[in-house]
C-alpha positions as CSV (number, residue, x, y, z in Angstrom):
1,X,-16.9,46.3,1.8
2,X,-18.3,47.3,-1.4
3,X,-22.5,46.1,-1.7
4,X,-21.3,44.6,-5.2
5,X,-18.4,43.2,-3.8
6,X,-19.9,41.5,-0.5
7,X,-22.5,40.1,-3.5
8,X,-19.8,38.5,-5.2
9,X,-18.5,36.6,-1.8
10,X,-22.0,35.1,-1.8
11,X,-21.8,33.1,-4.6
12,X,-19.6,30.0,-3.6
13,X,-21.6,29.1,-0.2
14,X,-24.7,29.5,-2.5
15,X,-23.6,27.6,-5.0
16,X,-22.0,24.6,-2.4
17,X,-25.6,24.7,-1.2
18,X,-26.8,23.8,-4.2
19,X,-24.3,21.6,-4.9
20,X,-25.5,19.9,-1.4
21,X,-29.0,19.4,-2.3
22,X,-28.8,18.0,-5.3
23,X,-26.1,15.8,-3.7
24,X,-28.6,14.5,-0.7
25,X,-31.6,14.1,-3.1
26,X,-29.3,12.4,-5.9
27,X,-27.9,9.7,-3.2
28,X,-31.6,9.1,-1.7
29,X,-33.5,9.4,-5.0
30,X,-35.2,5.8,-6.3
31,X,-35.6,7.6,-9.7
32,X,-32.2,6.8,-11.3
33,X,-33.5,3.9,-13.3
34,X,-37.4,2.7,-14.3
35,X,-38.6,-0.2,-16.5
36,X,-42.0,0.0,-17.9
37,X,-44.3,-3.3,-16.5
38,X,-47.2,-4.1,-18.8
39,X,-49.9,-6.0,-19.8
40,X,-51.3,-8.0,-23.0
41,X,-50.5,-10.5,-25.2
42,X,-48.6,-8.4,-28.3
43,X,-46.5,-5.4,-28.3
44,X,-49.1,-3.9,-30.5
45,X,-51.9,-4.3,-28.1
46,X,-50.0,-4.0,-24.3
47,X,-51.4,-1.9,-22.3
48,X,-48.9,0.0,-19.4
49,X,-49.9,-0.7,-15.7
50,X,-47.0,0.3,-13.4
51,X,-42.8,1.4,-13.6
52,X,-40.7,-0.5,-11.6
53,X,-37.8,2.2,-10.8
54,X,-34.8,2.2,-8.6
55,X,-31.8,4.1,-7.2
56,X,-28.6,3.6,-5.1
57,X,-30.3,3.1,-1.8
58,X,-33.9,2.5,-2.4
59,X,-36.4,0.6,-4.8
60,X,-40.3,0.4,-5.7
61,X,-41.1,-2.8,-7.7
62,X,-44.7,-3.6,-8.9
63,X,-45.5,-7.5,-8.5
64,X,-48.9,-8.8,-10.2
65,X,-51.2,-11.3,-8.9
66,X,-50.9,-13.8,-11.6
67,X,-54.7,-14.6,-11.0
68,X,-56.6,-10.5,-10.7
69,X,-53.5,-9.0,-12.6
70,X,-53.7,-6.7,-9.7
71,X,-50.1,-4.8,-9.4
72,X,-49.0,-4.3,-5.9
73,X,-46.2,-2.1,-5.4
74,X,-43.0,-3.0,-2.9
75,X,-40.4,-0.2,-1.6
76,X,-37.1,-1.6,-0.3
77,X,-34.3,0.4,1.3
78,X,-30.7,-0.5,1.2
79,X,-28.3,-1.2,-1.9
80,X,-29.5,-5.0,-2.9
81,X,-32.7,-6.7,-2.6
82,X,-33.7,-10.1,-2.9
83,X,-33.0,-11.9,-6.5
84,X,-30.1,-9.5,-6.9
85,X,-26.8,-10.9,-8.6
86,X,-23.2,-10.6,-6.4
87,X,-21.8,-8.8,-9.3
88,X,-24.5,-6.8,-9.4
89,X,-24.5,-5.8,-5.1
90,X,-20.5,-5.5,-5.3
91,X,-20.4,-3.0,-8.5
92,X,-23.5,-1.0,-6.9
93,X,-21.9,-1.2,-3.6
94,X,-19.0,0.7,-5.0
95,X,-21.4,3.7,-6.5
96,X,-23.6,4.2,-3.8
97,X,-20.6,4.8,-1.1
98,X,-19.3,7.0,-3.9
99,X,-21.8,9.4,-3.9
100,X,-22.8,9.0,0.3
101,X,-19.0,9.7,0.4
102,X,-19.7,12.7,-2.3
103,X,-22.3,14.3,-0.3
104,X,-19.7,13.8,3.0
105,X,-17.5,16.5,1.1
106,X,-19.7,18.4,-0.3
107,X,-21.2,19.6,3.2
108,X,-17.4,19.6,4.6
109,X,-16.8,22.1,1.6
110,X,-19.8,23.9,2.6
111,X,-19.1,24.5,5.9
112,X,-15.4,25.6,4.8
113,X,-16.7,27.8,2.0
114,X,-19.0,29.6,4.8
115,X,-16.4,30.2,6.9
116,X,-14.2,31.8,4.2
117,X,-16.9,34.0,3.8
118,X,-17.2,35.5,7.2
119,X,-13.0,35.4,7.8
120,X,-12.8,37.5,4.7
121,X,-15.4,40.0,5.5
122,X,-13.2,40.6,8.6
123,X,-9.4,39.5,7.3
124,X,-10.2,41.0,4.0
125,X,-11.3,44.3,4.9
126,X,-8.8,44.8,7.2
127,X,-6.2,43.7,4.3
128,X,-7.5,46.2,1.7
129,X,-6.8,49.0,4.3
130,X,-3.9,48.3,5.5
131,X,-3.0,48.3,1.7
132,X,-4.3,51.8,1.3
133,X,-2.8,53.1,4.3
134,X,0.8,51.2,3.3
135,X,0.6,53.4,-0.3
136,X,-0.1,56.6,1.6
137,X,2.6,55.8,4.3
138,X,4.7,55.4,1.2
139,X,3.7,58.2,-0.2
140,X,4.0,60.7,2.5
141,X,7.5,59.2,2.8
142,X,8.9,59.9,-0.5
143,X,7.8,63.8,-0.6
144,X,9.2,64.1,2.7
145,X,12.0,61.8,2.4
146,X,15.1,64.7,2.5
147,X,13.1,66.7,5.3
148,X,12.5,64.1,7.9
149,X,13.4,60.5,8.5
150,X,9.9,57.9,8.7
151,X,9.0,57.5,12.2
152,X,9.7,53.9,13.3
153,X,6.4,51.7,13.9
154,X,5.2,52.1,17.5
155,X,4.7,48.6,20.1
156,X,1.1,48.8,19.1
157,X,2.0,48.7,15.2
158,X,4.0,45.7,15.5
159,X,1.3,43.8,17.5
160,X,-1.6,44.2,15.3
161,X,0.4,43.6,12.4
162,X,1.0,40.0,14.2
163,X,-2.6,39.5,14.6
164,X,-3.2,40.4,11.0
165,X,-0.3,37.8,9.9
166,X,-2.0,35.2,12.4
167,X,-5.6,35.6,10.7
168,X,-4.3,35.4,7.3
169,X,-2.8,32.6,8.1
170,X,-6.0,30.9,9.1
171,X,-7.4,32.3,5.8
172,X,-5.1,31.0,3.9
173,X,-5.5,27.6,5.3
174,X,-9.0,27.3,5.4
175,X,-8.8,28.0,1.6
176,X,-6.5,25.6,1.3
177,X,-8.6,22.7,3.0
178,X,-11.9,24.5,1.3
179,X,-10.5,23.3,-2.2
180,X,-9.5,20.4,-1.2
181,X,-12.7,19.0,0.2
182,X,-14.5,20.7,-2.9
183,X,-12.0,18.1,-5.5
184,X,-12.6,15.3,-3.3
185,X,-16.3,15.9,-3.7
186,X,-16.3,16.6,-7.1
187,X,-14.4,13.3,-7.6
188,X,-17.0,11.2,-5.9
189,X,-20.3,12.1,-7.1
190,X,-19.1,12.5,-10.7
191,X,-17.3,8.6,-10.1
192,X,-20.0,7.8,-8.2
193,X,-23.1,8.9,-10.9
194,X,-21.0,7.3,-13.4
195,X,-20.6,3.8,-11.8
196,X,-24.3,3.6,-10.5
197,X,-26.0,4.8,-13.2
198,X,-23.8,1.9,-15.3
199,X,-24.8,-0.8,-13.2
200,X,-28.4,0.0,-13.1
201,X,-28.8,0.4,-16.5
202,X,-26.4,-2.5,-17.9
203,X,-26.7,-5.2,-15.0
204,X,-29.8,-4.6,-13.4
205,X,-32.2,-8.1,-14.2
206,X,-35.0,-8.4,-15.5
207,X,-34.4,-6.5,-18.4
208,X,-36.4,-6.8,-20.8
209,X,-36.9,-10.3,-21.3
210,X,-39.1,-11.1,-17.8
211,X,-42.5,-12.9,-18.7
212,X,-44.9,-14.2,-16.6
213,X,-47.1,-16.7,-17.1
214,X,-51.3,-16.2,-16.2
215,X,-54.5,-15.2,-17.6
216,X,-52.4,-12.8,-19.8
217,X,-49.0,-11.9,-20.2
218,X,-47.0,-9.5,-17.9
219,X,-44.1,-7.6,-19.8
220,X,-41.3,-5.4,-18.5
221,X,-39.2,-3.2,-20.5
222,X,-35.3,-2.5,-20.7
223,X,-34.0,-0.3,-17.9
224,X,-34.2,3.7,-18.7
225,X,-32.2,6.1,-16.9
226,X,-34.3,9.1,-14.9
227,X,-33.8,12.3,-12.9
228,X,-31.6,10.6,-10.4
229,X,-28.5,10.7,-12.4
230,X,-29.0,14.6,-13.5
231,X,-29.3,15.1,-10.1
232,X,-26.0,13.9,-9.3
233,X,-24.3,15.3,-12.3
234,X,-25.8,18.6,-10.9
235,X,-24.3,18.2,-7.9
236,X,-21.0,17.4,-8.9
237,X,-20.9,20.5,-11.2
238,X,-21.7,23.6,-8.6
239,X,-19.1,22.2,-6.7
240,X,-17.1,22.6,-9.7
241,X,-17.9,26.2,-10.6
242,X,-16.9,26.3,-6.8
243,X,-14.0,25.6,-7.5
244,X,-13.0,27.8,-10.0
245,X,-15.0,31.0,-8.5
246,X,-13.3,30.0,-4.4
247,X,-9.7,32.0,-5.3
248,X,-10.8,34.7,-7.4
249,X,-13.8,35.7,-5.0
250,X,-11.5,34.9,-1.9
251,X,-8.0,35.9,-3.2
252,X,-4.7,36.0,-0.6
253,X,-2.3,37.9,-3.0
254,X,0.9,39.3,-1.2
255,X,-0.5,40.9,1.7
256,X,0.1,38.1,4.5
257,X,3.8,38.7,3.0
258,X,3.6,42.8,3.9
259,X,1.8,41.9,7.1
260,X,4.3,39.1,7.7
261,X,7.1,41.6,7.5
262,X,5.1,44.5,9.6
263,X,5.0,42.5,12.6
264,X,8.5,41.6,12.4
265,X,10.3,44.7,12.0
C-alpha cells in the first residue's frame, strides 16, 4: 500500500475520534447556557458578581446571602434540579438522551471505522493484486490464445479465491453497518443539540426577570447560549464528513464479484 494511500485510510477513524470527543465533552459540558447574576440598584450602575450556567446533565448556580450579598456557588448533576418546571424536565429529558444516545453511535461507528481500516489494509491489498495479476492473466491469454489453451485454475486457486470472497464479504458488511451507525449518530447529536440548546435557552426560569429582595438588589440576565452547543454541532459534523469520505476511502467496486466467480469455477 502506497504511503499516500495508507494516509488517506487514516482520515475517517481520525475524524470519528474527533467526532467522539467533542461528542463526550458536548453531553457532560455545563457550558451550554449562562445567565449573568448581578448586583445594584440600576442597570446603569450593576455591578457583575457570578454566571449561573448549565448543560444537559449538570449545573452551577450562584445563590446570595440576602444579608453579606456573599454568592455561593451550587453544582448539581442529573437533567432537573429543584424549582424546575415538568415541561421543562420532560423536553430536556428528550435532548439529553439524544445526545448520550449520539455519543453511543458515535463510538460504535468508531470502533467500525477502525476495523475497516485494518480489514482493508489486508482485504484491500490483496484485491488490488489479484486485479493486477487478473489483467496480466488476461493478457498473456489473448497473445497466446491460438497457440495454447489457458491452464485451468489449480485446487489451491479455487480455495484462496474462497477465502478472498469470504473476507470481502465481511468488508462489505462492516461498511455497511459502519455507515449506518455513523447516520444514526449524526441524527442524534444534531436532534439532540437542537432540542437542548431550545429548552435551555427558551424555558429555562429565571430568565431575566428574577429579583431578590435585601440590602440591594440581586439581578439575573436572560439565558445565553455557550460553547456547549458548538461542541455538539462539532460532533455531529466529523461524523458527517465521515460519512461522505467512509466509501471513497474504503471502496468495494466489483472485485468480491471476480473473486466470487474465481472460487466457483
Amino acid at each position: 500500500m502506497r504511503p499516500v494511500h495508507l494516509l488517506s485510510t487514516l482520515f475517517p477513524p481520525l475524524l470519528l475520534l474527533l467526532s467522539f470527543i467533542f461528542s463526550l465533552i458536548a453531553t457532560t459540558s455545563n457550558n451550554w447556557s449562562s445567565s449573568a447574576v448581578y448586583t445594584g440598584d440600576t442597570l446603569s450602575s450593576r455591578t457583575l458578581q457570578a454566571n449561573d450556567t448549565r448543560g444537559p446533565y449538570k449545573s452551577t448556580f450562584y445563590a446570595p446571602d440576602l444579608v453579606s450579598l456573599n454568592f455561593t456557588a451550587t453544582n448539581s448533576a442529573g437533567i432537573c434540579v429543584d424549582g424546575d418546571e415538568p415541561f421543562f424536565c420532560q423536553q430536556l429529558s428528550v435532548g439529553a438522551h439524544l445526545l448520550v444516545a449520539g455519543c453511543v453511535f458515535t463510538g460504535l461507528a468508531g470502533l467500525g471505522v477502525v476495523g475497516l481500516f485494518l480489514m482493508w489494509g489486508v482485504f484491500g491489498g490483496v484485491g488490488r493484486g489479484c486485479e493486477e495479476r487478473e489483467k496480466r492473466h488476461h493478457h498473456h491469454g489473448h497473445h497466446h490464445e491460438r497457440s495454447e489453451a489457458v491452464a485451468e485454475p489449480s485446487a489451491s486457486t479455487k480455495t484462496t479465491g474462497k477465502y478472498r470472497h469470504i473476507g470481502f464479504s465481511l468488508l462489505h458488511w462492516s461498511r455497511t453497518f459502519t455507515m449506518l451507525m455513523m447516520v444514526v449518530a449524526v441524527m442524534c447529536m444534531f436532534f439532540g443539540t437542537i432540542i437542548t440548546a431550545e429548552v435551555l435557552l427558551n424555558e429555562q426560569r429565571p430568565d431575566g426577570d428574577f429579583i431578590s429582595s435585601g440590602p440591594d438588589t440581586v439581578m439575573q440576565d436572560h439565558w445565553m447560549l455557550e460553547k456547549g452547543v458548538t461542541f455538539g454541532f462539532l460532533g455531529g459534523f466529523f461524523t458527517l464528513v465521515g460519512i461522505v469520505l467512509v466509501p471513497s476511502v474504503y471502496p468495494l467496486g466489483g472485485g468480491h464479484r471476480r473473486w466470487e466467480k474465481e472460487a466457483v469455477d
